[in-house]
N, C-alpha and C positions, 0 to 999 in steps of 0.2 A: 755159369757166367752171369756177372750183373747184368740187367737191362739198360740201355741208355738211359730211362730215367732213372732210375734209379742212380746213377752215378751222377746223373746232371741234380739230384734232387742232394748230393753228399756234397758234392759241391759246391754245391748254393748253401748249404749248412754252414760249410767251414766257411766259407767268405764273410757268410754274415758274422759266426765269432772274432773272424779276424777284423772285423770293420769295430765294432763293439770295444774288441779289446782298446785298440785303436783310441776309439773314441772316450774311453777311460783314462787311458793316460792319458789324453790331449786334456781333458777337463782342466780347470783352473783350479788351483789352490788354494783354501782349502773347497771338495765340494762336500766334504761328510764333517760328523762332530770330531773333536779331537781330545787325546786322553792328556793330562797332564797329571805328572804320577810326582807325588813328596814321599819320599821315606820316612817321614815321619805320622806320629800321631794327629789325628784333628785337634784343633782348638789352639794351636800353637801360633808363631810368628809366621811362620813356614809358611802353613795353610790360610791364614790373611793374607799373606805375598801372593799366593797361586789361584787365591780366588779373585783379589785387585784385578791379576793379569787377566785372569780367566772371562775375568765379567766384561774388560775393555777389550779382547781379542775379538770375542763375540759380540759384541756392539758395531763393532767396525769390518768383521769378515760376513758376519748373518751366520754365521756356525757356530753351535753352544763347543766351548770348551770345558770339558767334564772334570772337576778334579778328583784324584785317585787318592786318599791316603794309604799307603801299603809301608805302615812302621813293622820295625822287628828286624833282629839278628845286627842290631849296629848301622841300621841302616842298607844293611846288602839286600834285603829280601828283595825292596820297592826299587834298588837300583839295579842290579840284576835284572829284573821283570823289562825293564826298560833298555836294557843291552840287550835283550833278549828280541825285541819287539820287531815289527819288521820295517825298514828303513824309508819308511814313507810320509815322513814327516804325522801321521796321525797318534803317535805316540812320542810324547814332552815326557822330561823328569825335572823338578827344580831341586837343585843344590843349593848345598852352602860349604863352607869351607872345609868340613867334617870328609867332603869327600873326598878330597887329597888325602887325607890324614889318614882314614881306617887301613888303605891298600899297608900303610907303611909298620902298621899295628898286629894288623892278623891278615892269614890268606883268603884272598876276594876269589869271587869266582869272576871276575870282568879285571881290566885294568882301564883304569882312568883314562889315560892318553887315547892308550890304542881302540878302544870299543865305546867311543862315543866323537861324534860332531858336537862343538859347542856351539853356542848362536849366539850368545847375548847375557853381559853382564846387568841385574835389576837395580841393587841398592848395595851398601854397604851401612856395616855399623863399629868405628871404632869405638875399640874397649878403652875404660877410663879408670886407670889406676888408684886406687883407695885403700885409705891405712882407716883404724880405728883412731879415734878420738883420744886414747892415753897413750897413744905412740909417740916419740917427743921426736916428731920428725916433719918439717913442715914442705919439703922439697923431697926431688931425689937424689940428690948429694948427702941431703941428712938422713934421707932414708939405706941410702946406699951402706953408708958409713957403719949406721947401726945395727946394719944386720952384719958389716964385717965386724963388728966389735960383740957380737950374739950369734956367735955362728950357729946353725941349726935352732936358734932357739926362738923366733919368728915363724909365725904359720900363717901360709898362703890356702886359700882356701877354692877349689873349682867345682864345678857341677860335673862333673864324671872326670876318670882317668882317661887321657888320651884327648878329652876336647879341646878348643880353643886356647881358653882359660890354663889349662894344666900345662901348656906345650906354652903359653906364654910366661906363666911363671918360671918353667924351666928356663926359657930363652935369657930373660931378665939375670937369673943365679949367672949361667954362660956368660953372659957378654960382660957383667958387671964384676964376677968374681965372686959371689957371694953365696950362700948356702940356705936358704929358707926353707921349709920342711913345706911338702905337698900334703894338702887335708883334701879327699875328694868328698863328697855327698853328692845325692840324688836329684839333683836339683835346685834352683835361686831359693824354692820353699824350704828348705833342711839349713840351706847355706846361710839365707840371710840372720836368723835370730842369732846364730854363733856369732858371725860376725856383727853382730850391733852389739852383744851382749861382752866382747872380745874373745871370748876362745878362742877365735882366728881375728889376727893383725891385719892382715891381707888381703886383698883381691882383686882384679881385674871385671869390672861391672860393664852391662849397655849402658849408653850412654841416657837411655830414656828411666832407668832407676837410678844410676848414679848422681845422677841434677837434682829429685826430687832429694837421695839420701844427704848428700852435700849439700843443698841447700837450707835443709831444717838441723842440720848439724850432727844428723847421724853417724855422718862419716867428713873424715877430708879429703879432698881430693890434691892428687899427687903431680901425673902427668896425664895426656891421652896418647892413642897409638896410630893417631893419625898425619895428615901433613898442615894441620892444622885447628887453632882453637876452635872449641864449640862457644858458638855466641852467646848460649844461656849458662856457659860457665868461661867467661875470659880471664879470668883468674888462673884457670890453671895450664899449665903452658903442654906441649906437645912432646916427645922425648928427644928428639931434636934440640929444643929450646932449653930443656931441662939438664941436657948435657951428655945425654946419650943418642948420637946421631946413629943413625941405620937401625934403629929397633922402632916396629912398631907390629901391630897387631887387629886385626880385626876380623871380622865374618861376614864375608859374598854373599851376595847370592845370586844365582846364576842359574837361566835354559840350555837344558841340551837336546839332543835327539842323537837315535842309534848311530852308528858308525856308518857310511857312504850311503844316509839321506843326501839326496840330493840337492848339489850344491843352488839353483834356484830355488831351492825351498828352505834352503839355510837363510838364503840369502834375504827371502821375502820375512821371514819369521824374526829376523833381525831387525829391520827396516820398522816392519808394523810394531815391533818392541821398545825400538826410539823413538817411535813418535809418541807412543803411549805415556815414556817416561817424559817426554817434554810439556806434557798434559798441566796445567797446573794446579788440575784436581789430583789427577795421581801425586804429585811430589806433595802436595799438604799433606796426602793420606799416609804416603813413607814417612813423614817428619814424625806425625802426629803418635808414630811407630818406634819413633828414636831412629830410624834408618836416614841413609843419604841418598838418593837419587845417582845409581854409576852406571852406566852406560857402559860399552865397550862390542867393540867390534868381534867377529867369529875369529879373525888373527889373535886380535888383544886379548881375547880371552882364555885362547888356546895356550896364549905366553904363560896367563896371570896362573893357569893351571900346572904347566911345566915346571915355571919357576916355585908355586906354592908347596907341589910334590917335592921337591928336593928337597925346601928349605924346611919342611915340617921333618921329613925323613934323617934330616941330619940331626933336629935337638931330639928326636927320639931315640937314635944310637948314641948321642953323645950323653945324652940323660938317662939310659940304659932304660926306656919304656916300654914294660909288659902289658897287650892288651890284654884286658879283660873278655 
């Protein structure tokens, strides 16, 4: 049999962990560093957005924000890692549009919806439609026209199967009627000499090379995919304006955390997010990027997720799209 003390000595053990624990959760948030994980490679657009965010969270919270690059397998490995994570807001993943699109491509070990809290939309960048310079198409009427009078024989050009870029030229064929052949490469580097050179007609650019190529006459510009001109290109109208309303296109970017972080910590992760982006060193530094400055709320952006899954999932059944 224990001695008194002895038990009054186990006693006073667990109380003090139970005080401790306590006193852990109570702490404010954040009190430790925090991971913030891209799927993709360094050096990218990606990882400029998550070190902008990283370097202004940690200015303002006193906690370094660590960025993770974890690229590979399409982007699952680093998103995955971050489903996986445990739901305590110390572990972020930054997205971009790509992440609706893979679940719909190949099978994920996570799903979109269900195994992730969103917090907060960053920036956007609408894509700005570009023909080559011997294309005798000054619009998208004339463009439209000539590719129904050339069926298949116009080549759109994207930086992988299944991106942005591919799922918008498809969308364009769909809604317009019209048949343009898909040219994938390895990226803007592979893509662009084709298309100056014209092997490919086509493509769908950021907005921050499409201005420099249109403007010295590389390319012309067509329509853009957003709800509105770009001020360093008013010339060229929006697809709206150009005569195809409800098409448009572009790449998010957007924070998440795991799935049932909790909701005051969504909520503060959000908050310190917009105020970041109303900075107006941050938004020079997103322009400076080609990006827009978009905000959005944990709802808004659970929407913009729901609604993006579907609507990529359906031009890739309708387009009959095999991931790679």
């Amino acid at each position: 049999m224990r001695s008194p003390s002895i038990v009054a000595r186990t006693l006073t053990t667990l109380v003090l962990f139970a005080l401790a624990a306590t006193a852990a959760a109570q702490q404010p948030y954040p009190s430790k560093p925090i991971r913030l994980i891209t799927p993709y490679p360094p050096g990218g657009g990606t990882t400029v957005v998550a070190r902008l965010l990283g370097q202004k969270l940690t200015e303002s919270w006193g906690q370094y924000v660590i960025v993770d690059n974890r690229p590979g397998g399409n982007t699952i490995i680093g998103t995955e890692a971050a489903a996986k994570a445990p739901p305590d807001g110390y572990t972020l993943v930054l997205q971009v549009s790509t992440f609706v699109i893979v679940p719909s491509l190949i099978a994920t070990p996570y799903d979109p919806v269900k195994n992730f809290a969103p917090i907060a939309n960053l920036a956007k960048s609408d894509y700005v439609l570009v023909v080559h310079p011997s294309i005798p198409a000054n619009d998208l009427k004339e463009l439209i026209a000539l590719a129904k009078a050339r069926p298949g024989k116009l080549n759109y050009g994207s930086t992988g199967t299944g991106g942005v870029q591919h799922l918008a030229g498809e969308s364009l064929n769909i809604i317009a009627g019209i048949k343009m052949q898909h040219i994938p490469y390895k990226g803007s580097g592979q893509l662009l000499p084709d298309l100056f050179g014209g092997q490919i007609q086509v493509a769908f650019q950021v907005p921050i090379s499409a201005i420099a190529n249109i403007k010295s006459g590389k390319l012309k510009g067509i329509a853009i995919g957003g709800d509105q001109r770009l001020p360093a290109l008013p010339q060229v109208p929006t697809f709206a304006e150009a005569g195809l309303p409800g098409f448009g296109v572009n790449t998010w970017f957007g924070i998440l955390a795991p799935a049932r972080t909790p909701r005051a910590i969504v909520d503060k992760l959000s908050t310190g997010i917009g105020k970041i982006l109303s900075l107006p060193d941050t938004r020079q530094k997103l322009d400076s990027l080609g990006l827009t400055p978009f905000f959005s709320t944990p709802e808004q952006f659970a929407a913009l997720i729901k609604a993006d899954t579907a609507h990529y999932a359906k031009i890739i059944k309708t387009a009959d799209i095999k991931g790679e």
